[in-house]
N, C-alpha and C positions, 0 to 999 in steps of 0.2 A: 289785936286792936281791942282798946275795952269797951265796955258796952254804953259807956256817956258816948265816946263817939260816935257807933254807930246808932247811939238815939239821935241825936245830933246829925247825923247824914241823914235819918228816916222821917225830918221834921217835917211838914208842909203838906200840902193840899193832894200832891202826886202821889201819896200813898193810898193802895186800897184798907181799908182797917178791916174787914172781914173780906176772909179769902176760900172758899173750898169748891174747886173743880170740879172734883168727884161727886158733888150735893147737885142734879141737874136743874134744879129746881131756882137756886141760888148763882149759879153761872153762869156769869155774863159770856155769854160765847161773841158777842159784837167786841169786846174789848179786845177778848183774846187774839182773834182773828186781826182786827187792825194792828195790834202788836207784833204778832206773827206777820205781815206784811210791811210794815215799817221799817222792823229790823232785819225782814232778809234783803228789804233796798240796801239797809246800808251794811249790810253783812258781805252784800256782792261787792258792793264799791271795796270792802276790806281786804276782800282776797284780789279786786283789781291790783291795790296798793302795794300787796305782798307779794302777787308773780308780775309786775312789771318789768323788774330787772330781770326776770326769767326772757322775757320778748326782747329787750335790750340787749342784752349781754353778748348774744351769738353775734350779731350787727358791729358791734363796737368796732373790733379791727376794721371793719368795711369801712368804718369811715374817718379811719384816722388815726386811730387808737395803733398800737405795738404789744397787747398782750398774749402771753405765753397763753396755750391751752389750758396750762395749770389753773394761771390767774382767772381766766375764762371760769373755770368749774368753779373755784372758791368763791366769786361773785355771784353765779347763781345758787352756790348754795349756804351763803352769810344769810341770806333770808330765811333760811328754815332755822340756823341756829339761835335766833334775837325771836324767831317767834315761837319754838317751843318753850325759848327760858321766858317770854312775856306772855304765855297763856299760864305758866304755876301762877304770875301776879292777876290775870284777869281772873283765873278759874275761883277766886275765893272774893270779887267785889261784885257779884249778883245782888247775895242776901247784905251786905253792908252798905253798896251804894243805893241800890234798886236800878231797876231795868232804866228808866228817863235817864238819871245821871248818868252812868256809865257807856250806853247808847250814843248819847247825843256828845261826851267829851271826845270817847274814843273815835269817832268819826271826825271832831273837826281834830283831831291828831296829825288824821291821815292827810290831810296838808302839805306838814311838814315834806316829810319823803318824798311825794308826789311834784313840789314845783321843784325841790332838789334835784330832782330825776331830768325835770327838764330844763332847769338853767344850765347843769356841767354836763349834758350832751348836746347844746346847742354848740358846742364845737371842742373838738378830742383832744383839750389841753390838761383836763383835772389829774390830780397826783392820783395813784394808786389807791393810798390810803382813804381819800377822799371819798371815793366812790365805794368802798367797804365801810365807810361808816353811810353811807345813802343807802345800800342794801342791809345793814342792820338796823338803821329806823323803818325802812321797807315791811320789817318783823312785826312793827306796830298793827299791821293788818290780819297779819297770821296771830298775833296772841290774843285779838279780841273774838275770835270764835268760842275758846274757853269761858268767854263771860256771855255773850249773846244766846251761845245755844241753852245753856241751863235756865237761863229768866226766864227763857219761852217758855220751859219745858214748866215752867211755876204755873203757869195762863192754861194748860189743856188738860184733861182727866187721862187719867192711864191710857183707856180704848183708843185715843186720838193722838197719843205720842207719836205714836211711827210714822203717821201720814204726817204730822205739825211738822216732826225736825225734819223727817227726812226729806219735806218739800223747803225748811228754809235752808239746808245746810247746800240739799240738792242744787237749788237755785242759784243760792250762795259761791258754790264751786262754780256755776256758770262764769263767773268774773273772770276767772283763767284763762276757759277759751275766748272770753269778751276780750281780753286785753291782748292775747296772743294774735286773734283774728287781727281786730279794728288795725294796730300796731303797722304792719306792711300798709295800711291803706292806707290809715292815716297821715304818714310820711312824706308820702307821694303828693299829697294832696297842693297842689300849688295857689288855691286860693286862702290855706294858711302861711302867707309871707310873714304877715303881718306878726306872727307870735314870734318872728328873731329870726335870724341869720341862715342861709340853710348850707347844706353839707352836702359833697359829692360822693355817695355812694359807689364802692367798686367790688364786684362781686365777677369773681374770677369767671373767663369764656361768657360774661357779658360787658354788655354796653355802660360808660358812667354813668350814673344818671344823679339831679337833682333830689336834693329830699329835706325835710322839715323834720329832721327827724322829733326835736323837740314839739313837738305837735301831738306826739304819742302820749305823753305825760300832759300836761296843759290842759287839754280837751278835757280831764275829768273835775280839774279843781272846780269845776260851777255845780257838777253833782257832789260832789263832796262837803261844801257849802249848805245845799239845800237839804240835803241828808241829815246834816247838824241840825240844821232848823227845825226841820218837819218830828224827829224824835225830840227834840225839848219842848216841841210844842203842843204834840198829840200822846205821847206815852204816857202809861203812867207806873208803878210800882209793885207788886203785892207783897204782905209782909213773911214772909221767908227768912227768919231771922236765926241768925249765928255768927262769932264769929269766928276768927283765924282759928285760934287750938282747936274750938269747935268742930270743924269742917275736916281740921285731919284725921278725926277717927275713922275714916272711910280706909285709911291703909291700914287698919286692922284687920277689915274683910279680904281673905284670902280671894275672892272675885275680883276685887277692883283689881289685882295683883294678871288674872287670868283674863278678865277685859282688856288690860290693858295693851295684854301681847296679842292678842287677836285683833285690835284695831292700828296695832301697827304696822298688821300684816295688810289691813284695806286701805286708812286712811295712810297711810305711812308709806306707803306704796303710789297710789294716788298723791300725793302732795309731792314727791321725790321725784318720779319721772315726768310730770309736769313742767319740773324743773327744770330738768336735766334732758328734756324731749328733743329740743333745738340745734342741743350740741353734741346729743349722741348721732343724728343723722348727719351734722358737717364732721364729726370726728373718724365717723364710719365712712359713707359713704359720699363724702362732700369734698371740701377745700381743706379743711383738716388731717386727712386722711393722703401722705404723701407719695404713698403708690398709687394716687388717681391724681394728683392736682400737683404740681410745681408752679410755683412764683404765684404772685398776685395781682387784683385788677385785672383790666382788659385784658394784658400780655400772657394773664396764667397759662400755660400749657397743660391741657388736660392728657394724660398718657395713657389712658384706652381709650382705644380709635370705637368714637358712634356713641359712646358713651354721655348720655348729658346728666350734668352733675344736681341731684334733688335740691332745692330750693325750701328749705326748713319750714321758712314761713309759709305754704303752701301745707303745712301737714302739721304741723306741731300744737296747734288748735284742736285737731281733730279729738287727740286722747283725754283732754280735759271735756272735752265736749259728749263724747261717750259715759266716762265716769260720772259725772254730774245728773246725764241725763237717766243711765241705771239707778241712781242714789232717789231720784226722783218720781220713777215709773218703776220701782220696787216696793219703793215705802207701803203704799196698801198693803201691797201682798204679805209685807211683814207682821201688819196688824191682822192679817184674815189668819195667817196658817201660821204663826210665830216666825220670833227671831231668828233661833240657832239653827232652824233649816235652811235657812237664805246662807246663813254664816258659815253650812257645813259646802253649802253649794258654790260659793265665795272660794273657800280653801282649796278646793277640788281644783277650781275653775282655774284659780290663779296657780298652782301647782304643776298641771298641764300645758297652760299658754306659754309661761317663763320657761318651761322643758323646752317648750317648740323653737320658741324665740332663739337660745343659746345657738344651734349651730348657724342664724342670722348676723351673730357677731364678729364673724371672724370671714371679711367680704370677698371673695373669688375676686381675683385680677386679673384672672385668664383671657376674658372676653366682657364686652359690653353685655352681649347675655347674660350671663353669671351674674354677673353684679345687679344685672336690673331685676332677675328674680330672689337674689339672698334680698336686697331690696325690699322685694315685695315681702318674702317670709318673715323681715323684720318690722314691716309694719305691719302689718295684719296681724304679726304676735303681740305689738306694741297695744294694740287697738284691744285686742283681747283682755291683754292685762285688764287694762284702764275700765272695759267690762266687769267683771268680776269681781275687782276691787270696790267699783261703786255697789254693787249688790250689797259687799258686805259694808259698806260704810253705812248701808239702811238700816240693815239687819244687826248690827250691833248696836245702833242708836236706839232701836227697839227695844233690845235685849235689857239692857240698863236701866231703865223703868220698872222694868217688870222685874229684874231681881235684886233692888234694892228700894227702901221708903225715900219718901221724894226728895230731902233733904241733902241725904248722902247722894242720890240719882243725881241731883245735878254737881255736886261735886265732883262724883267720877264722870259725869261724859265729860268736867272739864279737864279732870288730871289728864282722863284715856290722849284726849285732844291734844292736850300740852304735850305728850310723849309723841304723839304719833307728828305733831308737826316737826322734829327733828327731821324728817323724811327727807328734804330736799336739802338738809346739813349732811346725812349719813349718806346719802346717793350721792354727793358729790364729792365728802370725801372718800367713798369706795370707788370710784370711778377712777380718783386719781392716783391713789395708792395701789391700784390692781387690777387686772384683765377684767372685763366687762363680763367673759365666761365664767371666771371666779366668782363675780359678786353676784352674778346672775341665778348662779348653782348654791348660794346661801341664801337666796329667795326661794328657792327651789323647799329645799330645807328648811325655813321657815316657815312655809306655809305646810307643811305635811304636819309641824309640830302641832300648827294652831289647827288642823282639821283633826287631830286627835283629840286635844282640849274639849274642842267643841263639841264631840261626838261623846266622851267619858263624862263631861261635865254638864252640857245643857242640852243634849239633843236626845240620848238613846232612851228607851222606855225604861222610867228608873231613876234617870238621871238625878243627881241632888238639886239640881235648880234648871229644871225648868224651862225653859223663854221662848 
């Protein structure tokens, strides 16, 4: 893009004309902090947008729908493929649009997707195709983290990065479990008639029951709305400028290249099972799963006797819910004691719980005992992950700060981000092409790569960088 244009973007009152963090004398810390709050409102509403069809997707047959398992996994994970290719376009309009513009567009975006989601599930007629391109504008949510997180990171002085991001991103990822949770209740709710048609819900060895389910989608468009509003009206810019060719010398630095594998070890990991959380518990140990459940609806026949079959929506909130809240209640600690100790502890952690997890995947049929405790060892592994992930989702948003100048810093957390949101495209195409233990045991192996990275490269006494 040449530089008349992005003078031309940078015209008007919303720009700051002098800007240095680091001078405390000179920093406005009021602005920053309202920024930093503004945009992790509409950061959260971003990732509601982007794992909706995550809460959707497992439901569909219940109410109507006829798709294969397959189709099931490619629907929740079309959302990670549109939003890791739509964060390369956000991660490079920070310094070209400024923080107001690109804030306040990207959110009334999220519109689009969100009433799609709830007109073609207000009843289980939409073509296939239809609903994969509603989970690829869904991506709109996931590729605006590569533009939001970097603007911030323009508003706070180095000492204050790790607490800044990693309470908006932390926050941010809230929206997962926010739309996972609300999602089951919202459904239910019978004094939403009024938003359209409702649907009979049939969820095997239960009762049928009523539901709205377009109510799930619906409820947000008024915050989404006001979200637009509130960032065009109270943000403002600082000047950060470069652009496109600019901004790619960052893949010169052999870091960005070693950042980038180490956040797709946390966030990529965190984004993926989030995903895929709903339909690994009905594919394992649910109505998916045909050595426990035959036929559907009321009539299903459960074939272990005492056996009651886990209820997704009941638990599938929880993993985003831990991830988020680690990302959140580590941040400090990565600014007190640095980055790449969080990030060594991250790799360990998640290396161990994914070992543990593996012989959870493959569910004893023997007896309702059996299954109810691989069960448990599956979720309590699940839970694990989703731990140790978020540690390191802090601890690497640290790191990048501190081993690059601010310019390229925000461009790599947005490339790192754009990669690591494939997570929930590669988790569910490995889910579908391969045993769960397979894909399970190259997470295993992935993370022991990145605990050596970290440990050779930013952590041991010595290390060439640092963090």
């Amino acid at each position: 893009m040449s530089s008349r244009i992005v003078e031309r973007l940078q015209a008007g009152p919303e720009w700051v004309r002098s800007w240095d963090p680091e001078n405390e004398e000179s920093w406005d810390s009021r602005l920053a902090w309202r920024t930093l709050w503004i945009t992790t409102f509409t950061l959260t509403l971003c990732f509601v947008a982007w794992f909706l069809p995550s809460a959707i997707v497992p439901k569909l047959n219940a109410i109507g729908y006829s798709f294969t398992k397959e189709q099931l996994y490619w629907l929740a994970a079309v959302p990670g493929l549109s939003g890791g290719l739509l964060r390369i376009v956000w991660m490079v309009l920070p310094p070209i649009m400024g923080t107001r513009k690109m804030v306040a567009a990207t959110t009334l975006l999220l519109f689009l997707p969100v009433l799609g989601w709830g007109v073609r599930s207000m009843s289980p007629t939409a073509p296939y195709w239809e609903l994969l391109v509603l989970a690829f504008l869904a991506g709109i949510g996931g590729g605006a983290f590569s533009g939001f997180m970097p603007s911030t990171s323009y508003f706070f002085p180095r000492r204050k990065q790790g607490t800044a991001l990693g309470l908006q991103a932390g926050i941010g990822n809230f929206g997962v479990s926010l739309v996972q949770l609300l999602t089951p209740w919202l459904i239910g709710l019978g004094m939403l008639w009024w938003l359209g048609q409702s649907q009979m819900m049939k969820i095997p060895g239960k009762p049928d029951r009523e539901v709205w389910y377009q109510a799930a989608s619906f409820v947000w468009l008024p915050f989404i709305l006001v979200g637009a509003w509130i960032a065009w009206q109270y943000l403002k810019s600082v000047p950060v400028t470069a652009n496109i060719r600019q901004q790619f010398d960052i893949f010169r630095n052999q870091d960005t290249w070693w950042m980038t594998v180490l956040y797709i070890m946390t966030f990529g990991t965190f984004s993926g099972l989030s995903a895929q959380f709903g339909l690994l518990v009905i594919n394992l140990y649910g109505s998916g799963n045909p050595g426990i459940v035959q036929g559907t609806g009321a009539t299903a026949q459960i074939l272990v006797s005492g056996y009651s079959v886990p209820d997704p929506a009941a638990f599938v909130f929880l993993g985003p819910l831990v991830g988020a809240g680690a990302r959140v209640l580590f941040s400090p600690l990565t600014d007190r004691m640095g980055g790449a100790l969080w990030t060594l502890v991250s790799g360990v952690g998640l290396a161990a719980s994914i070992a543990w997890t593996i012989p959870a995947l493959s569910p004893d049929l023997t007896s309702a005992a059996t299954l109810q405790a691989g069960f448990s060892q599956f979720l309590w592994g699940m839970l694990a992950i989703f731990l140790f992930a978020g540690i390191g989702n802090a601890s690497t948003f640290k790191q990048m700060p501190m081993i690059f100048e601010r310019r390229q810093a925000g461009g790599v957390i947005g490339w790192t981000s754009a990669i690591a949101a494939f997570g929930p495209f590669l988790f569910g195409v490995g889910l579908t092409i391969m045993p769960a233990q397979v894909f399970y045991g190259i997470g295993v192996a992935w993370a022991v790569l990145c605990i050596v990275i970290t440990w050779w490269r930013y952590a041991r006494p010595g290390a060439p960088r640092r963090s």
